[in-house]
C-alpha positions in Angstrom: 0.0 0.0 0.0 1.2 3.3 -1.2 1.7 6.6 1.5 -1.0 8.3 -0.5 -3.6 5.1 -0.3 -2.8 4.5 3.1 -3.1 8.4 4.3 -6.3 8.8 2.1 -7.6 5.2 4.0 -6.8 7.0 7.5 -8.6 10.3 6.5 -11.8 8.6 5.9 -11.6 6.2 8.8 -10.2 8.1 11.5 -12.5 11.0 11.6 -15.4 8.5 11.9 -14.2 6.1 14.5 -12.9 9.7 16.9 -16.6 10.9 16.5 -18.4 7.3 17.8 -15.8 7.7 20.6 -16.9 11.4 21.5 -20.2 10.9 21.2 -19.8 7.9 23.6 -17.1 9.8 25.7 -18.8 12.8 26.4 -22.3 12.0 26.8 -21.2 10.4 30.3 -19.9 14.6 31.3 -22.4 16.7 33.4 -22.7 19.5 31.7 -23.2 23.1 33.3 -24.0 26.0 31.3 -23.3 29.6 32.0 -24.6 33.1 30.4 -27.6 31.3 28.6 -28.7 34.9 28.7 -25.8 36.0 26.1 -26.8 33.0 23.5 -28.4 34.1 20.3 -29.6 30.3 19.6 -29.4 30.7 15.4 -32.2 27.7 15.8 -34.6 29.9 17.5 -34.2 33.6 16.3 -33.1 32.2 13.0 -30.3 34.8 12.6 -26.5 33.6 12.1 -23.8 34.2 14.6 -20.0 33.7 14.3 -19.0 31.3 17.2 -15.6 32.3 18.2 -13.7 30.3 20.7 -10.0 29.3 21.6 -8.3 26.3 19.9 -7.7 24.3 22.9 -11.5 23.4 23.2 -12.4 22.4 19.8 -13.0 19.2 20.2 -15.5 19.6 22.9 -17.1 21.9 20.9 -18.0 20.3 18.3 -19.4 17.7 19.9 -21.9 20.2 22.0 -23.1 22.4 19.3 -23.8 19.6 17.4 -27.3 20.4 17.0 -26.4 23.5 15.3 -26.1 24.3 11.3 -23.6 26.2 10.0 -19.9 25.8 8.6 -16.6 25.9 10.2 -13.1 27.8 8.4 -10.5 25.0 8.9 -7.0 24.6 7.5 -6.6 23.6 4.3 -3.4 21.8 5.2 -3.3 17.9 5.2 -3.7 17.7 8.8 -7.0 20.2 8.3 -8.4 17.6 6.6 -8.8 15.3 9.4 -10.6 18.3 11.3 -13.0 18.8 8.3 -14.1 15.4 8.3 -14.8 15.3 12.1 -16.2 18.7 11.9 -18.5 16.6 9.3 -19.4 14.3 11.3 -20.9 16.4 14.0 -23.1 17.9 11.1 -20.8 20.6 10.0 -20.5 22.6 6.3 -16.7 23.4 6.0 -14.8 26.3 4.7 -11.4 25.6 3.6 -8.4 28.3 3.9 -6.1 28.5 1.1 -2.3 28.8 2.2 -1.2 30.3 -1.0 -3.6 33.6 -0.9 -3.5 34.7 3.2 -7.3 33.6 3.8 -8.9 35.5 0.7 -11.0 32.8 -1.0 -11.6 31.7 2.9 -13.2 34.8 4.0 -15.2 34.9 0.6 -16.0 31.5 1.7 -17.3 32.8 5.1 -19.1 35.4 3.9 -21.2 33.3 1.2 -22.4 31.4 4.3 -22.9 34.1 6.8 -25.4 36.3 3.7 -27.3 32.5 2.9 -28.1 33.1 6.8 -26.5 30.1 8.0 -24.0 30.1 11.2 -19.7 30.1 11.0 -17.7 29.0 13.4 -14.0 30.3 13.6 -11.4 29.0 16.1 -9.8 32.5 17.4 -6.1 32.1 17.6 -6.3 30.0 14.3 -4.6 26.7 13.4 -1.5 27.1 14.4 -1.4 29.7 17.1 0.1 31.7 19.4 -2.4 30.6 21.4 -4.8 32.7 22.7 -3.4 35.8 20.6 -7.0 36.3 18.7 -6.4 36.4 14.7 -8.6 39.2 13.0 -11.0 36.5 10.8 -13.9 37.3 12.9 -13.7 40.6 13.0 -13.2 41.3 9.4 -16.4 39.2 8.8 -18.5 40.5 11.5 -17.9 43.7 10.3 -18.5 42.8 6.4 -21.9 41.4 7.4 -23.4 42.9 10.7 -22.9 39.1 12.3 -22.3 39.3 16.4 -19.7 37.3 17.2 -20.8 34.5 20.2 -17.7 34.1 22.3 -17.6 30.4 23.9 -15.2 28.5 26.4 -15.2 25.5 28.6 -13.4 24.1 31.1 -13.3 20.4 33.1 -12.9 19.5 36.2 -10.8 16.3 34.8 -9.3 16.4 31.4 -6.3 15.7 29.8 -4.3 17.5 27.1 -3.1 17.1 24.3 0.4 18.0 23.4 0.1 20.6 20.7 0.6 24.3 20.5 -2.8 25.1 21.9 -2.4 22.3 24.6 -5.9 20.6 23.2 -8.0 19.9 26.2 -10.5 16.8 26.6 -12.8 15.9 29.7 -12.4 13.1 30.9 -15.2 10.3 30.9 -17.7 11.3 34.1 -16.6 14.8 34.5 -18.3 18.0 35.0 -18.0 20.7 32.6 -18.8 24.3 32.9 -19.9 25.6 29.4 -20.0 29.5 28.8 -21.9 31.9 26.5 -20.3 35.1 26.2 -21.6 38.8 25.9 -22.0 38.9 21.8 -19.6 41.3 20.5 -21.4 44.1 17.9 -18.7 45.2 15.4 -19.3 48.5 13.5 -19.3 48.1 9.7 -16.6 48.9 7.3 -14.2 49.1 9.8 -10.3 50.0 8.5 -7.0 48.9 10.3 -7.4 50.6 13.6 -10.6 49.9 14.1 -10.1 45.8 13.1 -7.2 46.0 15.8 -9.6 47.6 18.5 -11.6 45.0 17.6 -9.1 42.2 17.9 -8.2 43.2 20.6 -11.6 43.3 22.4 -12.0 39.8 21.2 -8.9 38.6 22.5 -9.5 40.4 26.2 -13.5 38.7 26.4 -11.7 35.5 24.9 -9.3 35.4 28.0 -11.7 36.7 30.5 -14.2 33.9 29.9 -11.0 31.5 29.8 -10.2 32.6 33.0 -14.0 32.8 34.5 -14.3 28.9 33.5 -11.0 27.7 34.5 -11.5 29.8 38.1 -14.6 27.4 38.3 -12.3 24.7 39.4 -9.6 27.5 40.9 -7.1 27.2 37.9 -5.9 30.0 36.1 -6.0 27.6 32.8 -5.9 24.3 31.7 
């Protein structure tokens, strides 16, 4: 068997086999949810949001807002690929990014699906980090399209982590896990440079303060 076989084998098996586990997995967690009163449930007022949220807790993610519609920007390197099919299989639309045009035909992407009303979800500090240094995706597109931007974290009282960059978190089996809905984040529209930075930079402070607020639930600064 060939690399290229054998890798293209693993894409379309490994994705599928991690979501049975995660579904499995995480339906023994006792969920808690915080700031219900910040959540614009796309379901209910029928209006898209851009979910933004910090690499670490992707996984987790995923799995909870499962029930939701919408696409989510992921890599578009060979490793990305693995993410798009999982994101698949919890019911997600994909957007890819294109590494030889700095996220052009991606954001075009992103804004095709945020102006047929449906739902984006973009990992903050992107795929490859610094890690928890917000990237200015979501603000670009909020302000292109009047979208609020839903911040989201979680944290565990048992996990373990990956060892990436962004330090991956997963709850273990049985645990609790305090899930929170930001304040939604209006940007104005058109903005230019200084006011995308302002932006990104507001992002990147609610970001870390809800980190913080979920993490302090179990008296950790972080996971």
């Amino acid at each position: 068997m060939t690399e290229g076989t054998l890798n293209s084998l693993l894409v379309r098996v490994v994705p599928r086999i991690v979501a049975i586990i995660m579904r499995v997995w995480f339906q023994t967690c006792r969920v808690k949810v915080h700031g219900l009163e910040n959540w614009r449930n796309p379901n209910e007022t029928g209006q898209p949001i851009i979910a933004s949220f910090w690499h670490y807790s992707l996984l987790f993610i995923f799995y909870y807002m499962r029930d939701q519609s919408g696409a989510a920007l992921v890599s578009a390197s060979r490793d990305g690929e693995y993410v798009a099919r999982l994101a698949h299989e919890f019911n997600f639309a994909t957007v890819r990014g294109s590494r030889n045009n700095k996220g052009v035909e991606a954001l075009k992407g992103l804004l095709r699906v945020v102006r047929a009303g449906d739902s984006v979800a973009l990992v903050a500090d992107g795929s490859q980090g610094p890690a928890r240094i917000a990237q200015s995706g979501a603000i670009l597109l909020a302000s292109r399209t009047g979208t609020p931007i839903q911040p989201l974290a979680w944290s565990a009282s048992r996990y373990f982590t990956i060892r990436s960059w962004d330090r991956t978190a997963v709850p273990k089996p049985f645990s609790r896990v305090e899930y929170f809905f930001g304040e939604p984040i209006i940007v104005p529209p058109e903005l230019k440079a200084e006011g995308i930075e302002e932006y990104r930079l507001l992002l990147e402070q609610r970001l870390n303060e809800l980190y913080r607020s979920a993490w302090g639930k179990y008296n950790r600064d972080g996971h």
